[in-house]
KEFI-609590 format. One line per 3 residues: number of its first residue (from 1); for each residue x, y, z of N, C-alpha, C, O, CB. Coordinates in pm, whole numbers. Each point is the difference from the previous one (the first is absolute). Glycine has a CB too. Example, Ala and Ser with C-alpha at 12.3 -4.5 7.8 and 13.67 -1.06 7.14 Angstrom:
<sites>
1	1319,-569,780,-89,119,0,90,120,0,104,-2,66,-293,-115,59  154,222,-197,82,119,6,-77,109,73,51,111,17,67,-174,-232
</sites>
This chain:
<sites>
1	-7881,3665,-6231,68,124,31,-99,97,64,35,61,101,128,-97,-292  -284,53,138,-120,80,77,-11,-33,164,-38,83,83,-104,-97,-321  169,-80,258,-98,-65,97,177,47,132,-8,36,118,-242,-321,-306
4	370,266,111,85,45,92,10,103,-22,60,38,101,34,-189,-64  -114,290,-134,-36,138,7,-66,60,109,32,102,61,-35,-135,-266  -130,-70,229,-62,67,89,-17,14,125,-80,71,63,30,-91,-207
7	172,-90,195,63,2,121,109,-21,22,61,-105,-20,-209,69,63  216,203,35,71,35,28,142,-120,89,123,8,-6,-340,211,-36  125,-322,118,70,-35,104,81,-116,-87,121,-18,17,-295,92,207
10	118,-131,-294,65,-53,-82,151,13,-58,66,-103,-8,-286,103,-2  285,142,-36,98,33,-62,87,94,129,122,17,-4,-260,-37,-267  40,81,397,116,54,92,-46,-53,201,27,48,110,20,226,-345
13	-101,-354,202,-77,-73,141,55,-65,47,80,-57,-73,-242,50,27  163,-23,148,91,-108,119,-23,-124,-72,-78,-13,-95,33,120,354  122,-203,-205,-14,-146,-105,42,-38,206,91,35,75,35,-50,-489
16	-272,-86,433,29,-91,102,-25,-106,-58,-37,6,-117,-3,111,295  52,-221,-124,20,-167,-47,-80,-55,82,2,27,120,227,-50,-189  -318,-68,10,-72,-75,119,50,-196,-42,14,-50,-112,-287,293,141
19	281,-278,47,41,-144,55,-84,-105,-44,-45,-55,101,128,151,93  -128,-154,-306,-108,-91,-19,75,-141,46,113,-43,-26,-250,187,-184  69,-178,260,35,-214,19,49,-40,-197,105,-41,-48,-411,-64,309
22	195,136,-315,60,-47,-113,144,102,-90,35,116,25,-316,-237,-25  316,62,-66,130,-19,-32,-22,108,-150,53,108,-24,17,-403,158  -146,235,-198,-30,54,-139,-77,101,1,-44,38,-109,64,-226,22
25	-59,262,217,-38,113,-21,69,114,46,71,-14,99,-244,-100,-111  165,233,-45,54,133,34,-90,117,76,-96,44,-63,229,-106,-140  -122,82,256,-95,105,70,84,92,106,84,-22,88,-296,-153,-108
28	136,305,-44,63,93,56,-136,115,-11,-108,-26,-53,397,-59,-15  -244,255,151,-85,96,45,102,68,-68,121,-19,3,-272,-25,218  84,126,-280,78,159,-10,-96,79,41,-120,-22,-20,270,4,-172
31	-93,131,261,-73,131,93,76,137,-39,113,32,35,-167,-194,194  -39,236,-312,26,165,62,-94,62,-4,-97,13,-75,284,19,17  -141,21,174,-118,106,84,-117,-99,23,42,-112,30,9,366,-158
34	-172,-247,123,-143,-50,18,-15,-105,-86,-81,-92,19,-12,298,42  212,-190,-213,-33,-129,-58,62,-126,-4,117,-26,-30,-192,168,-67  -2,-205,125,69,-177,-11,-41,-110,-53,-120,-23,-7,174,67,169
37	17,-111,-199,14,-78,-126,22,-122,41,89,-20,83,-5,184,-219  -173,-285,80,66,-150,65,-8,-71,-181,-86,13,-87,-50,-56,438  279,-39,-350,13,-1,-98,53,-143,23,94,-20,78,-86,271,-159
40	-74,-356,8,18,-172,1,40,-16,-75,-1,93,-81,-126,-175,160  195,-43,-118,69,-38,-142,70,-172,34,78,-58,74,2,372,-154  -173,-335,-34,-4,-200,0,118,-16,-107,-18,-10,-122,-291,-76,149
43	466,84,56,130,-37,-106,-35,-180,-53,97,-73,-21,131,268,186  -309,-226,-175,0,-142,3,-113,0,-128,-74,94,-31,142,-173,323  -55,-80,-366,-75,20,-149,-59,-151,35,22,-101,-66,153,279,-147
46	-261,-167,344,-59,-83,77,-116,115,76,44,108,39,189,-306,-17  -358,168,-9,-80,115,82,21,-1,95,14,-121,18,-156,134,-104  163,43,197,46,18,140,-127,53,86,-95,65,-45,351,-8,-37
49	-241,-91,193,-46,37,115,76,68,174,90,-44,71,-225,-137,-239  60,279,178,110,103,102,-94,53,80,-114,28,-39,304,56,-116  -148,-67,274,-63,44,150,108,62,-1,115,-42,-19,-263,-123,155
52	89,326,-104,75,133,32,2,77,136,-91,81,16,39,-66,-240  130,-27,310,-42,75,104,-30,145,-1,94,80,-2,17,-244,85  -221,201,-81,-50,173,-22,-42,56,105,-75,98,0,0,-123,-199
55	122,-35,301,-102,61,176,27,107,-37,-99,73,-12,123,-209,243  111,201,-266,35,135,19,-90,120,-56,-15,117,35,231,-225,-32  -274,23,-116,-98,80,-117,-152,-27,47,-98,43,-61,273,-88,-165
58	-181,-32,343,-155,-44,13,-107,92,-4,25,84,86,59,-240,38  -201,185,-184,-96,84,-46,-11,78,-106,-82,81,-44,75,-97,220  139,-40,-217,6,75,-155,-69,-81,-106,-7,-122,3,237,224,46
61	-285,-19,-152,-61,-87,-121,60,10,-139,-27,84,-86,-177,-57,205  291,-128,-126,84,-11,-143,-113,-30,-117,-89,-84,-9,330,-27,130  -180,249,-232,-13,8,-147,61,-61,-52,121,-3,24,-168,157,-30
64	-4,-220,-80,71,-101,-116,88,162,-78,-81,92,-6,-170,-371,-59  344,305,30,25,117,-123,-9,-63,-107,80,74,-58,65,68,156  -168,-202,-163,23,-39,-146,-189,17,-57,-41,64,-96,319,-281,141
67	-357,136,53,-142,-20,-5,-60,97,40,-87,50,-71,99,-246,92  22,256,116,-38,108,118,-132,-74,32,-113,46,-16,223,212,-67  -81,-374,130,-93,-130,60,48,11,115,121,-17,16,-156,-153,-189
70	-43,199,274,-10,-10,180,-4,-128,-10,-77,-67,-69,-56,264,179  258,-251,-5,-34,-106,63,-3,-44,172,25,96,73,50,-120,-309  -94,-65,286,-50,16,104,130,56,103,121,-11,-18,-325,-173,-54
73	137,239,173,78,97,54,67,-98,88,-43,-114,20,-97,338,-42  269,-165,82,93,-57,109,-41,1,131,-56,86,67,217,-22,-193  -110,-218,158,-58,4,171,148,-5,99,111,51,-16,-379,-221,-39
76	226,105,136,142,-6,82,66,-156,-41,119,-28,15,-217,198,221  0,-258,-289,56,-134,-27,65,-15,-159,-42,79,-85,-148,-175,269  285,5,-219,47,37,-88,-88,67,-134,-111,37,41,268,-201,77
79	-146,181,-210,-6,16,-131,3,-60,-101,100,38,-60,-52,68,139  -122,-210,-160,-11,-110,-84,-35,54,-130,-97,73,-25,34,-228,203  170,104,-277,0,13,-141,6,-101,-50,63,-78,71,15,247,-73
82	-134,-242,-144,85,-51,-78,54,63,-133,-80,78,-54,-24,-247,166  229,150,-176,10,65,-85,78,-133,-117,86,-87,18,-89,361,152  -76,-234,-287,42,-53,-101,156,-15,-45,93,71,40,-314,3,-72
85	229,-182,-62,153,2,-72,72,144,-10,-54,45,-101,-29,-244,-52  160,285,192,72,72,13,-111,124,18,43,100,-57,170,-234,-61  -309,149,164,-98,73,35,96,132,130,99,6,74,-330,-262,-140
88	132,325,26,23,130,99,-115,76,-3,-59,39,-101,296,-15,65  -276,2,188,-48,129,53,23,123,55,17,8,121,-84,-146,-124  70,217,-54,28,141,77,-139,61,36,-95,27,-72,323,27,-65
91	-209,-41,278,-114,81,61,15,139,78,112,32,40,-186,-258,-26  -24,300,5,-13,144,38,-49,-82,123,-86,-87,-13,32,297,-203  133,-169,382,-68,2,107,-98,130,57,57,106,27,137,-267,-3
94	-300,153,-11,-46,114,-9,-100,-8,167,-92,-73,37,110,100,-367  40,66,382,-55,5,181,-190,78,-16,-55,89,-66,400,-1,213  -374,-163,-67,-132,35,27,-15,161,59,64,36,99,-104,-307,-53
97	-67,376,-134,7,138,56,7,21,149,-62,-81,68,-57,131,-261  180,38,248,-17,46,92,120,-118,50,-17,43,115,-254,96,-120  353,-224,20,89,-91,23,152,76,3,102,-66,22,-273,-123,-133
</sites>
């Protein structure tokens, strides 16, 4: 509940959908204002693997929110996760200053 307290975009933010090849995953962006949110989710009780298209987000550097673990930032080529048995990530996209 903290971790969706402390962002807003979560409870009144745009909800876009992004398109994975795989089947068992969910992925979607929520956006308001400056903040945005990429939020994965492995419906499957099998670990999964997912390539995300993020050109749109490229140069941004996603926060883990749960850890607030940087991980490596977005390029123009897809986006590679794996995520555990019903695993989920929610991340803070966060644009490089002056961007």
């Amino acid at each position: 509940i903290g971790v969706r307290r402390r962002s807003r975009a979560f409870g009144a933010g745009s909800f876009e959908p992004l398109s994975p090849a795989n089947p068992a995953v969910l992925a979607f962006v929520r956006r308001l204002g400056d903040e945005v949110l990429l939020c994965v989710h492995n419906l499957s009780r099998y670990a999964q693997f997912v390539e995300l298209d993020l050109a749109a987000h490229a140069g941004a550097s996603p926060l883990e929110l749960w850890s607030e673990r940087p991980f490596p930032r977005v390029a123009a080529a897809p986006y590679l996760l794996t995520l555990g048995p019903h695993g989920f990530f929610w991340f803070a996209l966060r644009r490089p200053e002056g961007a």
